[in-house]
Steps between C-alpha positions, in 0.01 A plus 500: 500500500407282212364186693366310171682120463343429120388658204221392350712322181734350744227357714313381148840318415532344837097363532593340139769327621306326808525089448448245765781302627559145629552413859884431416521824370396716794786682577714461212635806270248539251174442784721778735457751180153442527472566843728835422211547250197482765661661769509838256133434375423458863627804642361715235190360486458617862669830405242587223218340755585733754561804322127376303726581175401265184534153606724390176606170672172349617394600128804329318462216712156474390531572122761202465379254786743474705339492840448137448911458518535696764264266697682205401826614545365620904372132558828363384679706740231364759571131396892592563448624820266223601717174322873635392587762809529318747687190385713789354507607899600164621745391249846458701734656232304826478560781738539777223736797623196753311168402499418859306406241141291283744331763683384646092339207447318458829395903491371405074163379653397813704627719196214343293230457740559886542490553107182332514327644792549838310396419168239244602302825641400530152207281346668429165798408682271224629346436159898471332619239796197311316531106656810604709238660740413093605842507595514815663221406714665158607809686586357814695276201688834288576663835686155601708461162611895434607470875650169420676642114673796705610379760670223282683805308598778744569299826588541801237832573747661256234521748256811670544654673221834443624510141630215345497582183626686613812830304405812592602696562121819255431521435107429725195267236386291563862510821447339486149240289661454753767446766192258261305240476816501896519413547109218216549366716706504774254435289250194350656298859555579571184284195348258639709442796306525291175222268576288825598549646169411148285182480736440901373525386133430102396190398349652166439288210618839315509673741722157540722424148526919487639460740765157406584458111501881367410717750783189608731655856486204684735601237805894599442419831542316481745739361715742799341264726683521335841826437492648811322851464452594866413377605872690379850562618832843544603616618839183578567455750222297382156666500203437502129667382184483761288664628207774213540599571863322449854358799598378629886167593497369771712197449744254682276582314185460160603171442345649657166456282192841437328511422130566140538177490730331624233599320201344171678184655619494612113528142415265376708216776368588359125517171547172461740286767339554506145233262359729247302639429799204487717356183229815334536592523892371215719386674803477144650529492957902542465521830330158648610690445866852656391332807276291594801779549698579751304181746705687550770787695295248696261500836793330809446899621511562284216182538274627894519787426365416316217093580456466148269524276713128598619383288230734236637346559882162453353537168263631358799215596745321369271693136441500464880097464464505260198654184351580582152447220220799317418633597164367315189758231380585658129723322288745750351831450309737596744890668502709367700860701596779301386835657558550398881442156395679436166822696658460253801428169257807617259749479790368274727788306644774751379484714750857403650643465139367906432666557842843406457503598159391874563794437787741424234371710193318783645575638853890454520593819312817622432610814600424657172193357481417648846627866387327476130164381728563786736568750206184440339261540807679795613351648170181340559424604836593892446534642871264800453250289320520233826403790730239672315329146508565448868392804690534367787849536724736241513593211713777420641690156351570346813230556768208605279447833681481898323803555325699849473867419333572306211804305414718811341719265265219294316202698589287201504471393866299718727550468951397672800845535675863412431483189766248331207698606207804359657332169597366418164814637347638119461194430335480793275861575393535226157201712422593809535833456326296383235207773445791759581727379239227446275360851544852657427529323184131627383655852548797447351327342220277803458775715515654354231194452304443917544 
């Protein structure tokens, strides 16, 4: 089964092609090429990742500096979310019959934060997002915050893949907001891995003195650790979010270190022991009192399981007995990230304008529109390539639970029984006529074509 999306010259062409778009724009024909464009890269990315074959896309993406758009273009989908969704949401004249157009741009965000976290592994990846990394770091810092405030409020319980907010559904447009809570989920432990690997591979006194003095990144995660989001108890059993699904967690693995575990004790041993840091953290009363709470995690269990964080167990041992000297006031040219802010200062007060225009102009296709849209991501998202990326089995559309049957006329729709297939049916039958009609014209067309 040949599960490769790109060759190497398509993928080249593609990366070349990368721009960054206006605010107005999000949505529109040429920006939902683009996101065609980066869902491919994407997916074989983690295909050549996986397989450890030669990592062509992190290297093109490198060679001609494009990381840096793919940033922007992930905040700008952030700032859309934040400012144009949800007037979108409450605008009286919009209840679109398929939300599938919407639902792309909402999903655009996690596709790139997932590009990243694989190439961003990579030190030169890190090297090639050059002043982009200042905004990387003020973005991965907005999610773990937000993601830390809601589960001290809500308890980790929150987090359900399916419905997080416990609403009962009664408009498309809820129901996309119902979908965008569950991928900021995602979305969120993914910028958890990213800020792991920029703390792995900046020297830049800009990006340090960010984390260090601007964000106060060690106290954040801290309170990941204490917290932990990934890990509830449920029924009485414990639970853990792993590989994109909650997971039950037998008795003996409890004290098992996840990966998400580890990429913030990772952080925390870069950004408290290398010695850059070190000169530039103020380990004033505050965060000598959070970072010592941080003993009572560091178990014998734990040090086995990742032997580094010994040095960790002693530097603290030892900052418990001392007052370190407050950091020597420098005076250094400093970066400062820029794309949150000039994307918020260029629209300021046009939020509701961008709203009803993207209404109007961009999500009220026509038919054809709808079945050219649903041609061209049936090619992209190539059914055996899908499930050689997701191992895992499937869940069902309506209640969330394993999944054994699949809908036999568009193939796209996976459910436990024929009493949920039958209940989303009202909901899933434009589509369906849609992907099925589309997919019958791809074979005729290739017919033809042979």
């Amino acid at each position: 089964m040949d599960t490769s999306v790109l060759l190497p010259v398509e993928a080249e062409g593609f990366i070349q092609s990368l721009e960054t778009f206006s605010l107005k724009e999000v949505g529109s024909t040429r920006w939902f090429r683009q996101h065609e464009y980066i869902e491919k890269l994407n997916m074989q990315a983690i295909l050549n990742a996986s397989a450890m074959h030669d990592e062509f896309i992190k290297e093109l993406l490198v060679s001609y500096g494009r990381i840096p758009v793919l940033v922007h273009e992930m905040i700008l989908v952030e700032v859309w979310k934040h400012k144009v969704f949800p007037i979108l949401c409450q605008l009286q004249d919009f209840n679109p019959k398929n939300t599938f157009h919407l639902y792309m741009v909402i999903h655009h965000e996690a596709t790139i934060i997932n590009l990243l976290e694989t190439i961003m592994f990579h030190k030169d990846s890190c090297e090639a997002a050059d002043e982009s990394v200042l905004d990387l770091v003020d973005y991965c810092h907005r999610k773990l915050t937000l993601l830390v405030s809601k589960t001290t409020m809500e308890g980790a319980a929150t987090h359900d893949q399916h419905n997080p907010t416990g609403k009962t559904v009664e408009s498309s447009t809820e129901e996309l907001q119902i979908q965008s809570a569950a991928l900021e989920f995602e979305i969120t432990l993914k910028a958890v891995s990213v800020l792991r690997y920029i703390t792995d591979h900046t020297d830049s006194i800009s990006v340090i003195n960010r984390m260090l003095c601007t964000h106060n990144v060690p106290c954040v995660l801290v309170q990941l650790i204490d917290c932990c989001p990934w890990s509830r108890c449920k029924a009485g059993e414990i639970e853990k979010y792993i590989n994109g699904k909650w997971q039950k967690i037998p008795v003996e693995d409890h004290l098992k270190m996840t990966k998400l575990d580890g990429q913030v004790w990772i952080s925390l041993y870069n950004l408290l022991l290398k010695e850059d840091c070190q000169r530039k953290y103020d380990f004033n009363s505050f965060n000598k009192s959070q970072l010592l709470k941080l003993r009572g995690f560091l178990t014998e269990v734990l040090i086995d399981q990742l032997p580094n964080l010994v040095e960790l167990q002693r530097f603290l041992a030892h900052l418990s007995v001392t007052d370190p000297a407050p950091p020597k006031k420098e005076l250094i040219l400093e970066q400062i990230p820029e794309m949150w802010s000039n994307i918020v200062s260029e629209n300021s007060g046009k939020w509701k304008a961008i709203a009803k225009y993207q209404v109007k102009e961009t999500f009220n296709p026509s038919e054809s529109d709808l079945r050219l849209q649903a041609q061209r991501l049936a090619q992209t998202y190539n059914l055996d390539v899908m499930e050689s990326l997701i191992p895992e089995k499937p869940k069902c559309r309506s209640c969330g639970k394993e999944a054994t049957k699949r809908c036999s006329r568009c193939q796209g729709e996976w459910y436990c029984h024929r009493e949920c297939q039958v209940k989303h049916w009202p909901k899933h039958k434009k589509a369906c006529q849609l992907m099925t009609e589309t997919s019958e014209k791809i074979q005729r067309d290739l017919h033809i074509s042979n």
